[in-house]
C-alpha positions as CSV (number, residue, x, y, z in Angstrom):
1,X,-62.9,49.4,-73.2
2,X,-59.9,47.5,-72.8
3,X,-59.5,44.6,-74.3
4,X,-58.3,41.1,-73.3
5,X,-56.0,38.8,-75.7
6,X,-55.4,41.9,-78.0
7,X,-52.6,44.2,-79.2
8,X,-54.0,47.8,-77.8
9,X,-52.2,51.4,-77.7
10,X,-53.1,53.0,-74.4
11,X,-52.7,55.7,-72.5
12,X,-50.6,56.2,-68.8
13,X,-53.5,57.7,-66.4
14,X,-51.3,57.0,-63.5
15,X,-47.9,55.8,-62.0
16,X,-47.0,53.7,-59.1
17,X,-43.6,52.3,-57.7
18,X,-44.5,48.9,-58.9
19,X,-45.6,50.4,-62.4
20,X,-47.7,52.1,-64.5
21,X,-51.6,52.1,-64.9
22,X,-53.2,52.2,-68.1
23,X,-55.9,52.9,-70.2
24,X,-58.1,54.2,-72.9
25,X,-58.0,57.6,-72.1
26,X,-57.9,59.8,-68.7
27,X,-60.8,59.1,-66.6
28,X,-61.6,55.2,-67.7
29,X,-62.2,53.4,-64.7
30,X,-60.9,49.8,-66.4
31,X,-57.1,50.9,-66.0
32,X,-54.4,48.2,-66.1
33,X,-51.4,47.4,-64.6
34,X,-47.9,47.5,-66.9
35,X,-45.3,46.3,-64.2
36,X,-42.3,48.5,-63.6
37,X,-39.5,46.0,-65.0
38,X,-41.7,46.4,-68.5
39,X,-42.4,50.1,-68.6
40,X,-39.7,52.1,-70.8
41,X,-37.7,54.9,-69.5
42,X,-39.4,58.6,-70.7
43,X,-42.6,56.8,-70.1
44,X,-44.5,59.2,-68.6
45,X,-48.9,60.0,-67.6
46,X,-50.5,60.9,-70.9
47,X,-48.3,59.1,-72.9
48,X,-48.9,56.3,-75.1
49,X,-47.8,52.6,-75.7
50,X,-48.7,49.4,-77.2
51,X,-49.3,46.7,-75.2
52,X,-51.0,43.5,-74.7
53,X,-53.4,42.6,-72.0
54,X,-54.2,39.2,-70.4
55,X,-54.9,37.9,-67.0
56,X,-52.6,37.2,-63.8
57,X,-52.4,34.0,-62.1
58,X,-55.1,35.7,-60.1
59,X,-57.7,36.0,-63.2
60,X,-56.9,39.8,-63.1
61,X,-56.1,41.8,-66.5
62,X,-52.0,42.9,-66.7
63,X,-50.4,44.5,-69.7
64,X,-47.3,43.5,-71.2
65,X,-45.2,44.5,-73.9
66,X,-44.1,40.8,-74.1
67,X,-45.0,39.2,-77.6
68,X,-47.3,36.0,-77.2
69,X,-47.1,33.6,-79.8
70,X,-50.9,33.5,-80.4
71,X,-53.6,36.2,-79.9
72,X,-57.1,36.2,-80.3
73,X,-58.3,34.1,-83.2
74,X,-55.4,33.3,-84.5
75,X,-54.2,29.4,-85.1
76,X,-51.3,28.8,-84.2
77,X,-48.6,25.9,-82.7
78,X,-48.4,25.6,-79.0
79,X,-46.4,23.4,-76.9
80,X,-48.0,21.7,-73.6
81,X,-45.9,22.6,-70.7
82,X,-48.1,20.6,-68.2
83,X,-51.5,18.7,-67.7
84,X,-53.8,19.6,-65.0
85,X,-56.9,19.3,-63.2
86,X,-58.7,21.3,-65.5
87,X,-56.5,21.0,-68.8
88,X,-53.7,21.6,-70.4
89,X,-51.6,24.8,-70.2
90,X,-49.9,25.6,-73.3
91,X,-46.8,27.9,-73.1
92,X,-47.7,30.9,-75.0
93,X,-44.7,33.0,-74.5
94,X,-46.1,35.0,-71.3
95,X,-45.3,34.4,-67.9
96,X,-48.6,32.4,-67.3
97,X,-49.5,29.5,-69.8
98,X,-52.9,29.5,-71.2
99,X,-55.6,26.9,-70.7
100,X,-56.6,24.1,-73.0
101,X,-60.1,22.7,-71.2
102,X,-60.6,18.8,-72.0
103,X,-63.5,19.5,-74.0
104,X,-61.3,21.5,-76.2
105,X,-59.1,18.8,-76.7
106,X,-59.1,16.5,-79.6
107,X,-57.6,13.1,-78.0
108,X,-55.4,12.5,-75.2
109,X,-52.6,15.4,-75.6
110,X,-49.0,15.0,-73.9
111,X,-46.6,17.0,-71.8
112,X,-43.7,18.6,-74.1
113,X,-45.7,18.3,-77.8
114,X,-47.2,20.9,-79.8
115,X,-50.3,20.8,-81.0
116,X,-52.2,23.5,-83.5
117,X,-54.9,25.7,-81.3
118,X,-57.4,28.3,-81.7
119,X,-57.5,30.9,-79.3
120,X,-60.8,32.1,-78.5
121,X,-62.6,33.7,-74.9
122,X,-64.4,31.6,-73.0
123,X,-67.9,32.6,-71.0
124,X,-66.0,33.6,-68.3
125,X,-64.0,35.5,-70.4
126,X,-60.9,33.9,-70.0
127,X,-58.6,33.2,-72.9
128,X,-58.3,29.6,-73.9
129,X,-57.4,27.8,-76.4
130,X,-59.3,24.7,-78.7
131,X,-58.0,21.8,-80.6
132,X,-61.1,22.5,-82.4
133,X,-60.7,23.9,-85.9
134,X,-63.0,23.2,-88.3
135,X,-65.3,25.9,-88.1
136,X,-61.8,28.4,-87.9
137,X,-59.9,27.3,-90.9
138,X,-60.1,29.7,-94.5
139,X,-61.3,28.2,-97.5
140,X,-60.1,31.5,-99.6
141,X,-56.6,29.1,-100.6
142,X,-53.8,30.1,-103.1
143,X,-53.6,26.6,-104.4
144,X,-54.4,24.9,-107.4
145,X,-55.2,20.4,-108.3
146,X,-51.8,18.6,-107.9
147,X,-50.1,21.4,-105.8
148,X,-48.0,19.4,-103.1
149,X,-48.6,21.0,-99.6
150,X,-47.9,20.3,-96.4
151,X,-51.0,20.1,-93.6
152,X,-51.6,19.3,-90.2
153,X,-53.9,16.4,-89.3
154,X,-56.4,18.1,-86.4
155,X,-59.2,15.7,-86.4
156,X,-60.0,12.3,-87.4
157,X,-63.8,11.2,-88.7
158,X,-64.1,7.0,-89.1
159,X,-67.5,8.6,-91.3
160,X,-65.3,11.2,-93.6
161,X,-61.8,10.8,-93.0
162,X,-58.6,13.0,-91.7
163,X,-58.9,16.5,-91.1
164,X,-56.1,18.6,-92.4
165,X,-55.1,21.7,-91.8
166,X,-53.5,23.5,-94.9
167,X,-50.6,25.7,-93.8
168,X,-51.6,25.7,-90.7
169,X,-54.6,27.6,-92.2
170,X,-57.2,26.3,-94.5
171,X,-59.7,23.6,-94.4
172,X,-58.5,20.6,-96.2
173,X,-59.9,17.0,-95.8
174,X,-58.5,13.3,-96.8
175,X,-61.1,11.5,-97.3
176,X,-62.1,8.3,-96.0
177,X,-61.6,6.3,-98.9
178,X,-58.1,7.3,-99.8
179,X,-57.0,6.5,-96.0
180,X,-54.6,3.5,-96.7
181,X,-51.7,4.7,-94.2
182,X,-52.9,5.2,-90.6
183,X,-52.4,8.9,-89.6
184,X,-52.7,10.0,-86.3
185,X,-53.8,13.8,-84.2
186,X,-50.4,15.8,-84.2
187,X,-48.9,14.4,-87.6
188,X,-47.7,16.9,-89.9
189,X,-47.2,15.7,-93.7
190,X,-46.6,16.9,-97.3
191,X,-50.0,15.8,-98.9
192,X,-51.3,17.2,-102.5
193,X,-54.4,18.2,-103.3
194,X,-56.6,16.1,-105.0
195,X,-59.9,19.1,-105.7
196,X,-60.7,22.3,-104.9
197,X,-64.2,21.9,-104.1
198,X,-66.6,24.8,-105.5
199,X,-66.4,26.0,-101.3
200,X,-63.1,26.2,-101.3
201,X,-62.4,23.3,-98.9
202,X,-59.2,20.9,-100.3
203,X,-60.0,17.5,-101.1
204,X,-56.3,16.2,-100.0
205,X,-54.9,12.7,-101.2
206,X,-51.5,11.4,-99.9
207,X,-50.4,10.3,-103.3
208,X,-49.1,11.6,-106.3
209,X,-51.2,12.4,-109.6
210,X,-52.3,9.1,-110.7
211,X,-50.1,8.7,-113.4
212,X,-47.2,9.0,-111.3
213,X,-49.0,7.1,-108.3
214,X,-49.4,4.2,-110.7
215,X,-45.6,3.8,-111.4
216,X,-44.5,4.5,-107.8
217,X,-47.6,1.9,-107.2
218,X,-45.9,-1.0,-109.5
219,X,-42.4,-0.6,-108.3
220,X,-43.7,-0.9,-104.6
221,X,-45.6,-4.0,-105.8
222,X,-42.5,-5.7,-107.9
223,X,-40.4,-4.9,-105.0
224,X,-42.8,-6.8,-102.4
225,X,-43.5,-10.0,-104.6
226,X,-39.1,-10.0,-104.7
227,X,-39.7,-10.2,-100.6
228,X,-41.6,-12.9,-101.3
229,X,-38.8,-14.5,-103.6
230,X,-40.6,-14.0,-106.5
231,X,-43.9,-15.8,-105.6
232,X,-46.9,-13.1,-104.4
233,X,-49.4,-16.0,-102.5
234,X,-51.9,-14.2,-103.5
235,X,-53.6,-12.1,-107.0
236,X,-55.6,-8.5,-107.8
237,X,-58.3,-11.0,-107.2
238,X,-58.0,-11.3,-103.4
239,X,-60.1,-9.3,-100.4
240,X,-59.6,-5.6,-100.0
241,X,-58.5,-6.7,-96.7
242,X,-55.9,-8.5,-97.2
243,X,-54.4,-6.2,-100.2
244,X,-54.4,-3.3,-97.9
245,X,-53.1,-5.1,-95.0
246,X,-49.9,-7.1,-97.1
247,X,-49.6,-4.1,-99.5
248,X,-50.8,-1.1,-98.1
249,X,-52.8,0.1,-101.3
250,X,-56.4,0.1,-102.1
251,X,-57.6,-2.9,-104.3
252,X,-58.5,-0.4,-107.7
253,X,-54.9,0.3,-106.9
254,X,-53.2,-3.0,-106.6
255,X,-55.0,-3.7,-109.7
256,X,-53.9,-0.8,-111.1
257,X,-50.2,-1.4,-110.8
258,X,-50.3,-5.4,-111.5
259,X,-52.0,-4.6,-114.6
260,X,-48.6,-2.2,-115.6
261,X,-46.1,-4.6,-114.7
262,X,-48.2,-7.2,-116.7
263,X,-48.7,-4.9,-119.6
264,X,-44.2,-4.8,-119.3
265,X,-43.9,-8.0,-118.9
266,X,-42.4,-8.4,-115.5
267,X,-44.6,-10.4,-113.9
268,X,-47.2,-13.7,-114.7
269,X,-50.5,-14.2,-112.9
270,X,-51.3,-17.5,-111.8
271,X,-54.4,-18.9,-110.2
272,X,-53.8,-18.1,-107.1
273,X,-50.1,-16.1,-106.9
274,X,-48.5,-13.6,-109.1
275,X,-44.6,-14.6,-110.1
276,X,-41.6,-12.3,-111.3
277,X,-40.5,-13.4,-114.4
């Protein structure tokens, strides 16, 4: 049986001006069409060749020997080349773009961006593809605590946080609490990984190892009460809120680095502002 959204090696059972039909072996009634421009000279009935096999614009299965840039089940990058009806239709590399149905999408998507996409068959057994990941991405990863690597954010959760995937490939999650920079669908960043959890899903943070965090952390922090000509107007003491909003860090982290520029005397803490000294 032939196959649609997959790399095959069939067989010619007969030949046409406008091409070649092919399949499995001599007698299969499911033949398919290779079109003449594609078909290589010497080609002739009862040989073979490798080809791949979607659908026309008129839902019927063609071959090609045309490399897409996804196939079935794989994850790959896609650009939007326009937004329908029904969709979007992604540019895969073959003369008709494949569909992206709303309810695969993940947010609003845009004409001319790429976006990372499963390709899958739908009940009609169409290929599509899904901005829909999670239950695609490997949690069998190479990498190790504190490796820096560079993910894709597929999903965001206001419960759990950002949704990464690793390399395009395995399951990695920011979560909530670590969230202090606003990311958005699309973005693609060098994050490192926080924990391997025992299921192989990466805990991802968008810092460095807190050591290092802590003095990037207190430099930030002098720098920002300088902006204020020396005088912070407020302390470590203040409302999460306002630390993350002025400062962009959590409060544990604020604390964290006031407490080091303290401890090297750069700074005093008054009641209600901290001062370069």
């Amino acid at each position: 049986m032939i196959e649609i959204g997959k790399w095959q090696t069939l067989q010619v059972v007969r030949s046409k001006d406008f091409g070649v039909y092919l399949a499995k072996e001599q007698g299969d009634k499911d033949a398919v069409l290779l079109p003449r421009k594609q078909v290589p000279d010497g080609l002739k009935a009862g040989g073979q060749i490798e080809v791949f096999v979607y659908l026309d614009s008129s839902d019927r299965p063609i071959a090609t020997v045309n490399r897409p840039l996804i196939t079935l089940h794989e994850i790959k990058r896609l650009r939007v080349a326009s937004v329908g009806k029904i969709g979007a239709f992604m540019d895969w590399g073959l003369e008709k773009d494949i569909l992206m149905p709303f309810k695969e999408m993940v947010g609003k998507v845009r004409e001319d961006k790429e976006y990372l996409v499963y390709m899958y068959m739908d009940k009609s057994n169409r290929p599509c593809v899904s901005m829909r990941l999670y239950e695609h991405l490997s949690t069998d990863s190479p990498y190790q605590k504190d490796d820096q690597v560079e993910g894709y954010v597929y999903q965001l959760s206001d419960k759990i946080g950002a949704l990464v995937a690793v390399a395009d490939k395995y399951q990695g999650l920011v979560p909530r609490q670590e969230l202090h920079k606003r990311l958005y669908v699309g973005d693609t960043m060098t994050f490192r990984i926080s924990e391997v959890r025992e299921d192989g899903k990466l805990n991802l943070s968008l810092g460095q190892p807190a050591y290092r965090q802590m003095e990037e952390d207190s430099e930030m922090v002098y720098e920002a009460i300088l902006s204020y000509d020396g005088v912070l107007p407020f302390t470590d003491k203040a409302s999460p809120e306002i630390i993350e909003r002025e400062m962009g860090l959590s409060k544990n982290a604020f604390k964290r680095a006031v407490g080091r520029l303290l401890k090297e005397n750069r700074i005093e803490i008054h009641e209600h502002s901290i001062v370069v000294k």
